[in-house]
C-alpha positions as CSV (number, residue, x, y, z in Angstrom):
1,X,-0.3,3.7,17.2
2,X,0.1,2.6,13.7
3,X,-2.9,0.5,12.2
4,X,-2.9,-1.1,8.7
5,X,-6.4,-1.9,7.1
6,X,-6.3,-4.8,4.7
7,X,-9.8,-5.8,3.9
8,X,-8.7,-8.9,1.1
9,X,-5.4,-10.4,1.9
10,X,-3.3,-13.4,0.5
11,X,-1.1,-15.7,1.6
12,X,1.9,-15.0,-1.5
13,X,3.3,-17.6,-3.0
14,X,6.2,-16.9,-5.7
15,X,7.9,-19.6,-7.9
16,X,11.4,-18.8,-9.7
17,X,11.7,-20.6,-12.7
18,X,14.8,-20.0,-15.2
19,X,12.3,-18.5,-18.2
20,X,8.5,-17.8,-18.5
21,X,7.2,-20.3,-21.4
22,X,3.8,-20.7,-22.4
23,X,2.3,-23.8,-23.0
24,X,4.9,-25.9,-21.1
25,X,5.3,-27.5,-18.1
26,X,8.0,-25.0,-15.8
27,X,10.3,-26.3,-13.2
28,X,10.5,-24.4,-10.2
29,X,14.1,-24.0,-8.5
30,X,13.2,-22.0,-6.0
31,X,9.7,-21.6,-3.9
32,X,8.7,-19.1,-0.8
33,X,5.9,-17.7,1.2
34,X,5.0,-14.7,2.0
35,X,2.3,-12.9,3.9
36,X,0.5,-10.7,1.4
37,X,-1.8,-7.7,1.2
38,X,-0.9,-3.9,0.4
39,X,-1.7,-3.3,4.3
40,X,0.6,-6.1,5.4
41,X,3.3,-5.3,3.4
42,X,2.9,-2.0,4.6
43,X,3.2,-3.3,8.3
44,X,6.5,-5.5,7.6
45,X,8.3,-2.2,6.1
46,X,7.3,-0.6,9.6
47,X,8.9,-3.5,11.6
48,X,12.0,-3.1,9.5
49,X,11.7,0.8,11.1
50,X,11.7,-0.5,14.2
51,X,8.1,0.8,14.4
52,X,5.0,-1.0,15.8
53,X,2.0,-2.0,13.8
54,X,-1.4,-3.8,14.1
55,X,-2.9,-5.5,11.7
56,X,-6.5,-5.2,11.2
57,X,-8.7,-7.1,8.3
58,X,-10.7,-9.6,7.5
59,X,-9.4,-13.8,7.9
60,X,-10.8,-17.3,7.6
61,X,-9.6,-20.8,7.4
62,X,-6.3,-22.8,6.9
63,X,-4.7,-19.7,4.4
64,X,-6.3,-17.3,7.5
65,X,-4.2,-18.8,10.1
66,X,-1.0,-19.2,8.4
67,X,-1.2,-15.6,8.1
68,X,-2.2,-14.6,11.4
69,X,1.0,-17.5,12.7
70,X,3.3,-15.0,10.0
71,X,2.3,-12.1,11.3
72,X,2.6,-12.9,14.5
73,X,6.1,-14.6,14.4
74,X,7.3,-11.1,12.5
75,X,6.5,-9.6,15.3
76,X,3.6,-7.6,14.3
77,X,0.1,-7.4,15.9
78,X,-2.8,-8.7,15.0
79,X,-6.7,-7.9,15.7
80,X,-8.9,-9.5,13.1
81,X,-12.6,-10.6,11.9
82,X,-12.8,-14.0,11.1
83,X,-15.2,-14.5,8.3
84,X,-16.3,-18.3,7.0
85,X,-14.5,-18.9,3.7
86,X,-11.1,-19.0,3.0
87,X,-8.4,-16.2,2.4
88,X,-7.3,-16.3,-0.9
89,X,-4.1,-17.4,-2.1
90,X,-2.0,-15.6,-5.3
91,X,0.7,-16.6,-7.1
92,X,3.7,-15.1,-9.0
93,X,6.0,-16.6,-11.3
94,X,9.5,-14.8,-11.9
95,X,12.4,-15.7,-13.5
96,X,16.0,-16.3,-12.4
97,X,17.4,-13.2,-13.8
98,X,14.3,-10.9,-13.1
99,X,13.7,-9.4,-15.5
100,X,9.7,-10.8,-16.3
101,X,7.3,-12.0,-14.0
102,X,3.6,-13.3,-13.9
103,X,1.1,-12.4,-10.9
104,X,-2.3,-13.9,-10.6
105,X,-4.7,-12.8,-7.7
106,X,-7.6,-14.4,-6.6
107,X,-11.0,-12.7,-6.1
108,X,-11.0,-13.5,-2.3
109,X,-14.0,-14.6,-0.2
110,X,-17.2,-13.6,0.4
111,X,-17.9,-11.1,3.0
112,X,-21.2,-11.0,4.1
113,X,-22.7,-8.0,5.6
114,X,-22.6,-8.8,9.3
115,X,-19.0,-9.3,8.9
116,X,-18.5,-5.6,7.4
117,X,-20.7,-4.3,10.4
118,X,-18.1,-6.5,13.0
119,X,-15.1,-5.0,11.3
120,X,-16.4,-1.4,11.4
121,X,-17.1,-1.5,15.3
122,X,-13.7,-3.2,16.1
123,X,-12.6,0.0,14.2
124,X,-15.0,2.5,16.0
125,X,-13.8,0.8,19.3
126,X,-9.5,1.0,18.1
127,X,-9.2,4.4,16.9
128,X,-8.2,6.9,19.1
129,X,-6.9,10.4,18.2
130,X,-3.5,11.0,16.7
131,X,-3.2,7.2,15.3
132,X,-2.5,6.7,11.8
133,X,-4.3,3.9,9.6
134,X,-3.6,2.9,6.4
135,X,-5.8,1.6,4.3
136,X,-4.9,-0.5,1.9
137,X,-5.3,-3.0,-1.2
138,X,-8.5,-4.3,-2.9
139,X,-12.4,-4.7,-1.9
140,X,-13.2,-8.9,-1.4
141,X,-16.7,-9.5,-3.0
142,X,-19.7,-8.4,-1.0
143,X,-18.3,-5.5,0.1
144,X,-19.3,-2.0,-1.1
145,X,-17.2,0.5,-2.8
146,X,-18.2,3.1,0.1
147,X,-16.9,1.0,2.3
148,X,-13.2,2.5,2.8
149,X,-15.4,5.4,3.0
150,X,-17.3,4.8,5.9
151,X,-14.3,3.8,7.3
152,X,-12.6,7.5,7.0
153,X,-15.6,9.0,8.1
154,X,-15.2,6.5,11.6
155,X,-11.4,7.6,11.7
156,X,-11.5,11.5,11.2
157,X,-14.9,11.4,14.3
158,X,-11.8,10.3,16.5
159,X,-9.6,12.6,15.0
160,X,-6.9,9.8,13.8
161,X,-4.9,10.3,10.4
162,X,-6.2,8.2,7.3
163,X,-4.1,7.3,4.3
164,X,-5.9,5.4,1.4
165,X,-3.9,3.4,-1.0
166,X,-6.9,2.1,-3.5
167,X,-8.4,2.3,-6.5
168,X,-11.4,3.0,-9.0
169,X,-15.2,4.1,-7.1
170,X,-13.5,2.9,-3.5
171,X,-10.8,5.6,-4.0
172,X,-13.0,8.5,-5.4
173,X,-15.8,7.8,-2.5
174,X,-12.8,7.7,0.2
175,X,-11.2,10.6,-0.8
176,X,-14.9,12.8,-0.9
177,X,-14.7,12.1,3.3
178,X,-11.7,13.9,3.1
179,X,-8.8,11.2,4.2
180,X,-5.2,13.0,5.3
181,X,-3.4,11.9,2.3
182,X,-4.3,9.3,-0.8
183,X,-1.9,7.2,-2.6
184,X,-2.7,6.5,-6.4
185,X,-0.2,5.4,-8.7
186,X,-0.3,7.1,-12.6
187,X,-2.8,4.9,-14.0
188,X,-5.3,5.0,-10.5
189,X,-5.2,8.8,-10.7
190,X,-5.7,9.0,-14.8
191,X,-8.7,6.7,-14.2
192,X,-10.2,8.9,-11.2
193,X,-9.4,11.9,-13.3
194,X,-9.9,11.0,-16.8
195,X,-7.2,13.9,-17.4
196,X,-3.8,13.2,-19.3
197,X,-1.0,12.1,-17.4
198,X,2.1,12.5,-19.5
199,X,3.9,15.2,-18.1
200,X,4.6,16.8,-14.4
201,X,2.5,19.5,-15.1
202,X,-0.2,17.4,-16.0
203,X,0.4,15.1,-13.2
204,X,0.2,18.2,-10.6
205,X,-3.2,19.3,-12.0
206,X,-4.7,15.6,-11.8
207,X,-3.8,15.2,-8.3
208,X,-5.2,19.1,-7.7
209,X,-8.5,17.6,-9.1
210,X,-8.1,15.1,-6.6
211,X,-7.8,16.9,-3.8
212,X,-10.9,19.1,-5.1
213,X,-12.9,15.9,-4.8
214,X,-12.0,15.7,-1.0
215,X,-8.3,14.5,-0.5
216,X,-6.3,16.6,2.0
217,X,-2.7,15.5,0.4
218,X,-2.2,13.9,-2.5
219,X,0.3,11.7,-3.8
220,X,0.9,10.1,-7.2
221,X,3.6,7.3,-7.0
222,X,5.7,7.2,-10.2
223,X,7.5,4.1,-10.4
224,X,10.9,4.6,-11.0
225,X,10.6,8.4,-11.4
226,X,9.7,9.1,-7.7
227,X,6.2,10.6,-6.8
228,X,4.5,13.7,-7.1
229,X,3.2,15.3,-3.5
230,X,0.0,17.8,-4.0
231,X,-1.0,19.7,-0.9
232,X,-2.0,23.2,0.0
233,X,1.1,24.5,0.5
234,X,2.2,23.3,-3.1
235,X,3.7,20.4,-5.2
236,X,6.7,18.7,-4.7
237,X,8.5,16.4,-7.4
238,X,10.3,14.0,-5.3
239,X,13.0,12.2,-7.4
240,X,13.7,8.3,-7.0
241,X,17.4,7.4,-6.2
242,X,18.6,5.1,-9.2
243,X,18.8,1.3,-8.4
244,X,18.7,-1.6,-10.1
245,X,15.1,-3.0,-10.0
246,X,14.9,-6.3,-9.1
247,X,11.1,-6.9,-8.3
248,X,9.0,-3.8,-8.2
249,X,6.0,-6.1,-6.4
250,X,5.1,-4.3,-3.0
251,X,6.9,-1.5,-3.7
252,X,4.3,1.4,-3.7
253,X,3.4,-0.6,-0.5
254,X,7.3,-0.1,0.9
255,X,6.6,3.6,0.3
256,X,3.5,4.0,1.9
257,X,4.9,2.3,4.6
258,X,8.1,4.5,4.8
259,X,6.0,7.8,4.6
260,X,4.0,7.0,7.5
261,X,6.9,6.0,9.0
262,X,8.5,9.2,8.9
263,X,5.2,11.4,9.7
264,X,4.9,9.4,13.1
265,X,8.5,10.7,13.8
266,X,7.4,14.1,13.6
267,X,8.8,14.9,10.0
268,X,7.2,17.3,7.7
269,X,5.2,15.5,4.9
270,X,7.5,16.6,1.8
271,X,10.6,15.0,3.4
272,X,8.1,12.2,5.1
273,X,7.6,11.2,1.1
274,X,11.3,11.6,0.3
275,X,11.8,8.4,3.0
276,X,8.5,6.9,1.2
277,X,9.9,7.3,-2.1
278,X,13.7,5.7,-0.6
279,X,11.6,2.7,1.3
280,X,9.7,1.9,-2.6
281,X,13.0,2.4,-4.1
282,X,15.1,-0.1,-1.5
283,X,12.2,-2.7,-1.7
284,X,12.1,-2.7,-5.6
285,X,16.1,-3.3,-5.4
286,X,15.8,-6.8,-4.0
287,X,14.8,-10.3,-5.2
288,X,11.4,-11.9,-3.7
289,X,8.9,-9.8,-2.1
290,X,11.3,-8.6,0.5
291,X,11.2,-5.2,1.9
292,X,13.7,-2.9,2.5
293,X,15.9,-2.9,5.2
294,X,16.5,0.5,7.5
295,X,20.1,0.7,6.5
296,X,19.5,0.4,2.7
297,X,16.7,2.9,2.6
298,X,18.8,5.4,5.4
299,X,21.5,5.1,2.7
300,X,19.4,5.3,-0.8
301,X,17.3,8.7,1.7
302,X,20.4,10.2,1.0
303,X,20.2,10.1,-2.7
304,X,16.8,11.5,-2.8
305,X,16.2,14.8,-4.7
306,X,13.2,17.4,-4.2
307,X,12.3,19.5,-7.4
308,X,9.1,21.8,-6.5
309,X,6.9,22.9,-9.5
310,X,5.3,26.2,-10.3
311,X,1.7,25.3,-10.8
312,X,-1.6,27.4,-11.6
């Protein structure tokens, strides 16, 4: 079983407006919903695979249940702790011809510390050996950056796979319990690192440092220029197929989610990123915060190129 962790979702709302304009009053001529969160995302790429997901987090009121009603009507499970509060809502503004956007996020609600204990037993009592877990997206106040952490340390005792897609002290404690694989993006891993990020060489030896801190596998998305895999069999360039970019929001998600798609079909790990890197690419190639539909990325997978690097 795939499970995706999302400890701070959002229910997404994005406005298109013809151009961004300060200090004015902006029309909107078009409006959606969406169910956000990195590990939701995540989970609505999988269901495009054809793949089964449960969504595991943290909810409360109205914003909570619209979510939970979302995920639900997608198709996608659902097992979560209800906290009091109310699950934050964010809001991007894009325009027309895509080309700019605004995003706003709010802080989220207060999780208090009986909540966190709730959510780590209904983990404790879900995991079982061989599943995969993502975990995914920002820490709500209240909770600790060892938090995704103690989570690895609960998922590796029962011998299931974890992949961390965060940031700052949360990503440097998580990957010190030794997760499967973490997902940082160029500026995550320069911050973690401190070490300069400007070339592919100097990508490779930041996400070595990485792994010395604890990762198993690392991975360094790239935006448009792919990702960078570091494991200890070597390091992989894995080149982006070129599209025109539409909306790049969710797309590291898209790729995390078609990565772990792939390894739960039994495919090695540097052609598991080269469907991640195709399921980013095919979700940043459409308007909205749609993801990427199995034919698209099957057809973009086939435009993906592998380059490995010689490293020290």
């Amino acid at each position: 079983m795939i499970y995706t962790l999302t400890l701070n979702p959002a229910v997404d709302r994005e406005l298109t407006v013809p151009e961004v304009e300060f200090d004015s009053v902006l029309r909107a001529s078009e409006s959606r919903v969406d169910f956000g969160g990195k590990g939701f995302n995540v989970s609505r790429l999988l269901k495009g695979m054809s793949v089964s997901s449960i969504a595991v987090g943290f909810l409360g009121g109205r914003a909570g249940e619209l979510l939970q009603d979302g995920l639900q009507n997608l198709g996608i499970g659902t097992d979560f702790v209800w906290i009091p509060g109310e699950t934050r809502t964010n809001i991007s503004i894009v325009t027309q011809s895509h080309d700019h956007y605004i995003k706003v996020n709010e802080k989220g609600p207060l999780i208090n510390a009986a909540k966190q204990t709730e959510l780590l037993d209904k983990i404790d009592s879900l995991a079982k050996r061989g599943d995969w877990w993502v975990l995914a997206g920002s820490l709500p106040p209240g909770v600790a950056d060892d938090f995704y952490a103690r989570v690895v340390n609960v998922l590796i005792k029962h011998e299931a796979h974890a992949i961390l897609d965060t940031t700052g002290e949360s990503l440097q404690r998580g990957c010190s319990e030794k997760p499967y694989l973490v997902k940082p993006n160029i500026e995550e891993a320069h911050a973690l690192t401190g070490l300069p990020m400007d070339t592919p060489s100097e990508i490779a030896a930041a996400a070595a440092e990485i792994r010395r801190i604890g990762a198993q596998n690392v991975v360094v998305s790239m935006g448009k220029a792919g990702a960078l895999l570091h494991t200890s069999a070597g390091t992989w360039l894995t080149h982006s197929p070129k599209i025109k970019e539409k909306n790049p929001i969710g797309a590291g998600d898209s790729m995390v989610g078609g990565l772990v798609w792939a390894l739960t079909q039994g495919i090695p790990l540097k052609e598991a990123l080269g469907w991640g890197v195709a399921s980013g690419a095919a979700t940043a190639s459409l308007s909205g915060t749609e993801v990427g539909s199995r034919p698209l990325i099957e057809e973009l997978f086939s435009q993906v190129q592998y380059e490995r690097l010689e490293t020290a």
